[in-house]
N, C-alpha and C positions, 0 to 999 in steps of 0.2 A: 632164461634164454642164454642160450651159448656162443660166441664170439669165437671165431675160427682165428687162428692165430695165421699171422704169413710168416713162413721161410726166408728166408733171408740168405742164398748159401756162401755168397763169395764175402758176405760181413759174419757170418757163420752165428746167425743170431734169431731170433723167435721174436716178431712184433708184436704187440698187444696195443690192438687202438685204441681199446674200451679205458686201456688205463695208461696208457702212452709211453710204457716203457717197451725196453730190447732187452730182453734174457739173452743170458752169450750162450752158445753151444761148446762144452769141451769135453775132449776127445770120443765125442758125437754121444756126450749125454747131455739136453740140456738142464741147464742152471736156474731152475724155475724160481728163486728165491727173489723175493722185491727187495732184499739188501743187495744182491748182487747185478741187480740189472739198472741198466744206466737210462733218462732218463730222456724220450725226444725233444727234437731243438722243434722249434716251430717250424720250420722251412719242411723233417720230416713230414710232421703232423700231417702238413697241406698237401705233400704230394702223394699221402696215403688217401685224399678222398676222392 
């Protein structure tokens, strides 16, 4: 099963709920790595459901 990632443009970032991080997009390639993506705070999380 595949999880759709959301856009994020004015944080210029890629969400992943499944795994609760934000991939940053830079200079509009994004940075799919789990070392470089930073990590949702809870308050995200919540208003992603």
């Amino acid at each position: 099963m595949q999880i759709p990632l959301i856009y994020r443009k004015t944080e210029q970032e890629l969400i992943c709920k499944a795994d609760r991080l934000a991939f940053p997009i830079q200079d509009d390639i994004p940075v799919m790595l789990a070392d470089e993506a930073r990590k949702l705070t809870p308050e995200e999380i919540e208003r992603l459901r």
